[in-house]
N, C-alpha and C positions, 0 to 999 in steps of 0.2 A: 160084375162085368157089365151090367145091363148098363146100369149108371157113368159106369169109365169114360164106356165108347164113344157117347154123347158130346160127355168133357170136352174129350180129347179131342174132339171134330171141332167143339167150337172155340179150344186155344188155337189149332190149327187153321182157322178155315180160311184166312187167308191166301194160304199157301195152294189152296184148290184152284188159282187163278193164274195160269200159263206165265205171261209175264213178269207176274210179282214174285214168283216163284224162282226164276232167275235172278230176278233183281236183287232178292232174300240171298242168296247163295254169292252172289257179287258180293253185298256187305262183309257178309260173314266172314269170304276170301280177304277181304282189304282190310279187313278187322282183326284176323290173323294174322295178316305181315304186317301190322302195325305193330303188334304185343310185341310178336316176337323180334324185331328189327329194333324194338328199343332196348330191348335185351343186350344186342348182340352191339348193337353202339357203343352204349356203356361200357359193358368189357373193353372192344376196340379200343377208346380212349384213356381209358383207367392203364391197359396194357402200355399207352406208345407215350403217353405224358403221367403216368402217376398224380395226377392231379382230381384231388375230388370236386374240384372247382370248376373246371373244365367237364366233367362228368355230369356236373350239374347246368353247367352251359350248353350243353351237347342238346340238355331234357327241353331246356325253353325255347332253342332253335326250330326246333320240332313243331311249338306252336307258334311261331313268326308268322307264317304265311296267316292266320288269322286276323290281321290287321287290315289286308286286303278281302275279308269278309264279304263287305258290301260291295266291292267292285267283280267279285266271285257271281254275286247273287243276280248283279246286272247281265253279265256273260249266260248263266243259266237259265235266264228269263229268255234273251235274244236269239238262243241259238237251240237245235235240235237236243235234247238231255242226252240222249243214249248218244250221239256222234261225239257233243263232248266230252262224256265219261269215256270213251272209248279213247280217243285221244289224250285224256291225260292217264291215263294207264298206258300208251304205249311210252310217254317221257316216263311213268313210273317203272317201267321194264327197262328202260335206258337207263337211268338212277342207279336200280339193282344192277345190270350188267357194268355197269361202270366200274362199282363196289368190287365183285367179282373179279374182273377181270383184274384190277391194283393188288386184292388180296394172293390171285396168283401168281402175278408177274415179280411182287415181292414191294411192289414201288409206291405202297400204301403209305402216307403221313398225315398225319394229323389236320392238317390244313385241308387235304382231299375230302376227309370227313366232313369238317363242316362245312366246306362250300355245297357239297352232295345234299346233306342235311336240310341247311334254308334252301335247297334248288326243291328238296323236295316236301317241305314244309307249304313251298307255295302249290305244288300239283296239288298237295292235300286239301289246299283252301280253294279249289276250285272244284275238285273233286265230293265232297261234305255237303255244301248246298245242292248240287246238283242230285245228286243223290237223295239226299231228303226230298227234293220238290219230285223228283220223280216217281217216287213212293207212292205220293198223293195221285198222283196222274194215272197208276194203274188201278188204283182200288177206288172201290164204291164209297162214300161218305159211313156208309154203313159199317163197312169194314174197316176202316180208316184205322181207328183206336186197334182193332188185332192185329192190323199190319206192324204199325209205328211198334208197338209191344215184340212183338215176335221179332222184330229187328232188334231191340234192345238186346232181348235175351240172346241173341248172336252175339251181341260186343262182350257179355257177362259171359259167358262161355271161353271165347276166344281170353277174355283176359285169365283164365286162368290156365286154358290150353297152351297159348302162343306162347309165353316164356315156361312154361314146363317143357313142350319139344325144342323149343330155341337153348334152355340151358343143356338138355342131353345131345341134342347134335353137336355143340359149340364145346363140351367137354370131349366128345367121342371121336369128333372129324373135325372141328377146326374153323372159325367165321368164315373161311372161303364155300365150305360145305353148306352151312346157314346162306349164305347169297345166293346159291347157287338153289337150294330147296327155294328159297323164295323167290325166285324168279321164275322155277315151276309153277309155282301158285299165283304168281301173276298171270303165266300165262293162260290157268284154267280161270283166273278170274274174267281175261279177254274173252275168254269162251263162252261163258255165261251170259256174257254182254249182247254177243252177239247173236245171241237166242231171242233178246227181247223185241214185239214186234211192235214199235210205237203206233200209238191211235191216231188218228186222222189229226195235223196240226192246226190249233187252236190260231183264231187270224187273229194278228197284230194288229194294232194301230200302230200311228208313227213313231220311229224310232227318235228318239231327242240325244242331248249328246249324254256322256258316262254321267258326269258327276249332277244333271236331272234328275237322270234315273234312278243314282241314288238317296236323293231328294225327295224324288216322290216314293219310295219307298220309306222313307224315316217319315215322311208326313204320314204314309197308309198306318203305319205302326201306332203312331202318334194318336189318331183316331178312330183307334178300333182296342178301347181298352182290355177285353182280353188277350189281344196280340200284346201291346202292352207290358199286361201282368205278367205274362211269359219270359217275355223276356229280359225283365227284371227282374224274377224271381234265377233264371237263368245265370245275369251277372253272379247275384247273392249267392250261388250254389258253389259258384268256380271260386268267389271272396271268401266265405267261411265255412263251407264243408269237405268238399276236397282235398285241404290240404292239412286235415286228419290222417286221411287217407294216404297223402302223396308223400307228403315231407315228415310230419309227425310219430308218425306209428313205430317205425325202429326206437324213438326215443322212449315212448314209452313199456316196448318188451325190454328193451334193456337196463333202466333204470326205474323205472312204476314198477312195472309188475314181476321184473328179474326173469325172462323164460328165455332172452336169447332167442339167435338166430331161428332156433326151431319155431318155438312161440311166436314170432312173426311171421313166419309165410301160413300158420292157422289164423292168424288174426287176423291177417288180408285177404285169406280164404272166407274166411266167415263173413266178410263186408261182400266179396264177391258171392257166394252163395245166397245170402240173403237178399242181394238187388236181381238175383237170377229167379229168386221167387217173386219177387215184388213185379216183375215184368211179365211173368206168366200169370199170375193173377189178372194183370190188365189184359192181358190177351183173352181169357177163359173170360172175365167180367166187363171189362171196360167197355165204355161208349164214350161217343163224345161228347154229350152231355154230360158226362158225368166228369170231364177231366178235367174242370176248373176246382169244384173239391177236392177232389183224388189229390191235385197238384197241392192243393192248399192243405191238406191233412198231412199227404206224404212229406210236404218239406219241412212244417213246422214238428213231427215225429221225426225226424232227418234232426236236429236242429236239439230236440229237447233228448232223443237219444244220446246226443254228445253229450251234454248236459252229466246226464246219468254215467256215460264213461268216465268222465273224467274225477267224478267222484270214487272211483273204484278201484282200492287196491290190490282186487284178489282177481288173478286168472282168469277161472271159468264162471263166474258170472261177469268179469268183461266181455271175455267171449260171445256169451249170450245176448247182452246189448250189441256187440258189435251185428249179429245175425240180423236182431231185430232194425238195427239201424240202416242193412242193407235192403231189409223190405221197403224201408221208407226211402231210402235212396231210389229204388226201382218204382216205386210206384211215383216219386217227384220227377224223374227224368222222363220218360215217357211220356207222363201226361204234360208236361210240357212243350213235347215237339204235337203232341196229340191236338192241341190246343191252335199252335201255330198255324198245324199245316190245313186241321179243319175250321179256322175261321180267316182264312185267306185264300181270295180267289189267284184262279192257275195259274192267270200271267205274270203275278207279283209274289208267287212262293218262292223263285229261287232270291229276289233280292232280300223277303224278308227272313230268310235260312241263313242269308250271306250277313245278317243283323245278328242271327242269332249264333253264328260263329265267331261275333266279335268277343261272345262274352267269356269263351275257354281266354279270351287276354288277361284278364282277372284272377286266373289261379297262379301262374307265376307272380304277378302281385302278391298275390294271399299268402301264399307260400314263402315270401319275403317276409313280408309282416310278422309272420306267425313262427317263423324263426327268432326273426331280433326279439319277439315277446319274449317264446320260450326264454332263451337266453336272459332277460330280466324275472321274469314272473313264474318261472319253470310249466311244464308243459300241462300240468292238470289244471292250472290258473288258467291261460292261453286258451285250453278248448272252450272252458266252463264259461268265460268272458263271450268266444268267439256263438258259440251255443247261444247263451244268452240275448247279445247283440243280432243272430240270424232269427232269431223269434218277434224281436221288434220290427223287425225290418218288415219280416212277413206280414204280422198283422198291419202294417201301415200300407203294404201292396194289397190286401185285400181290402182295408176301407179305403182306399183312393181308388183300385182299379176292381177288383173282383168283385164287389157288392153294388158299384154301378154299373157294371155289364151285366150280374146275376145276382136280380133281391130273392134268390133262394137262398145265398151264401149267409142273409142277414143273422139267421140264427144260427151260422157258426162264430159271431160276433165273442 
């Protein structure tokens, strides 16, 4: 017990800070109507057009609004964080009530969906940076790394909570019922908002027009190699690992390794579980010094994990790499917003958050690709290649970018 308590203070210690401690609980909210509202989508559309094409259209609309990333990021720089997050959650309450109120009135169609969808795919892209930059704004440098972590370990939770309650309400009482819960949880997410007390605002110099500012944001990037390495390593995560995870993995319980339905939601469990640990570990351990290797270990273990999956045709030692690969997923994802947001000053984190949203555009890519493979090459080829190809890439971001910001890296050469 003596030893626990210790721990435990210093996975948590972030959360001992008023504001961030809100902020923390905001995420985790919007990170739960996110799980579970893709959930309830899918169904939705699967139910009013039987089309799995459209089901799949419904998933990439979702991240549309990430194209607008950098013009996100300009918005978040220019203007109050908490007044903006507050305003795009109340268009996100209008989105849900919208939903809501079609699912009761009876006058729901397909089309409603997804204009709803990109309406709200773009609140999302404004919402994401802003959020990340204000992360930073409440916490110390010191605590930076526990923060960024303890927020991960919210989205790793939530993904495995949000469609577990979204499928039993949406079985028991009906997608009206699911709108109608997540509209409550929007509104305790307003609540939490509203707790935060912002710091004395940082002064501006002059405001230039939008597409400067985005300008000078891709040059800040441009010349600050670990900003950088981030966020290439970023692109590379959404292009060859993810869509393991996103598009893949039914393929392989149903035809690899033969377990069926049941055998996938343990096999998505175990990827989630293990990035759940991989993000408490940074939270208990991490600094930010330390999250240029953290980042460069955990992706390139991310990367040769697959590797080892796709060689494997038995069950539960998939399984087992899958855990392990989610440690490396959690420990690559964090230290890379870890990275971001502690080697960029205030005024330029929401544009360079709104960079680093561009690169979720990359996993509907990926996920393209790695379909038409499978289909040629069948799916253990596919990862084994994609694996392979995310390890080159890596090492070539670390001698271009991570060993000239940091000659500690050199011996992990």
């Amino acid at each position: 017990m003596d030893t626990v308590m210790p721990g435990l203070v210093q996975t948590l210690q972030a959360l001992r800070i008023r504001n961030f401690r809100y902020l923390w609980l905001s995420h985790t909210l919007s990170y739960f109507i996110q799980r579970m509202e893709v959930l309830v989508l899918g169904w939705l559309v699967l139910e009013l057009t039987n089309s799995p094409f459209l089901v799949g259209l419904i998933g990439a609309l979702r991240f549309g609004g990430s194209l607008i990333g950098p013009l996100a990021g300009v918005v978040a720089d220019r203007f109050n964080r908490r007044q903006l997050l507050l305003l795009v959650q109340c268009l996100i309450l209008v989105q849900m009530g919208g939903m809501f109120l079609l699912i009761w009135k009876g006058w729901l169609q397909a089309w409603h969906i997804f204009a709803i969808t990109l309406l709200g795919g773009v609140n999302r892209a404004f919402e994401w940076p802003t959020q990340q930059a204000l992360t930073a704004d409440l916490v110390q440098e010191e605590e930076l790394a526990n923060g960024v972590a303890l927020i991960n370990a919210a989205s790793n939770v939530t993904s495995i909570l949000g469609p577990a309650l979204g499928g039993v309400v949406l079985a028991w009482f009906g997608p009206g019922a699911c709108y109608g819960l997540l509209f409550v949880i929007g509104l305790l997410q307003m609540a939490t908002l509203y707790q935060i007390r912002m710091p004395s605002p940082m002064a501006k110099g002059k405001e230039h027009s939008l597409w400067q500012e985005i300008r000078t944001g891709v040059h800040y990037s441009a010349h600050h190699p670990l900003v950088l390495a981030a966020l290439a390593t970023a692109v590379l995560i959404n292009l060859l690992g993810f869509p393991l995870t996103f598009s893949l993995m039914p393929v392989f319980a149903r035809d690899i390794l033969a377990v069926g339905a049941d055998g996938l939601g343990f096999l998505t469990a175990a990827v989630g579980g293990g990035s759940l640990l991989g993000s408490l570990l940074v939270a208990s351990r991490g600094t930010l010094h330390q999250a240029a290797p953290l980042m460069l270990g955990g992706t390139l273990g991310w990367m040769g994990s697959m590797i080892l999956f796709a060689l494997l045709p038995w069950y539960l030692p998939a399984l087992l790499v899958l855990g392990v690969m989610g440690i490396a997923q959690g420990l690559s994802m964090a230290n890379i917003a870890i990275l971001i947001l502690g080697h960029t000053t205030p005024e330029m984190r929401g544009r360079i958050m709104g960079l680093r949203s561009m690169a979720i555009c990359a996993l509907p890519v990926g996920s393209l690709v790695a379909g038409a493979a499978t289909e040629l090459l069948g799916a253990p080829l596919t990862v084994l290649l994609s694996g392979i190809l995310g390890i080159g890439l890596m090492c070539g971001i670390h001698r271009q970018f991570l060993r000239v910001a940091n000659p500690s890296l050199t011996r992990l050469s």
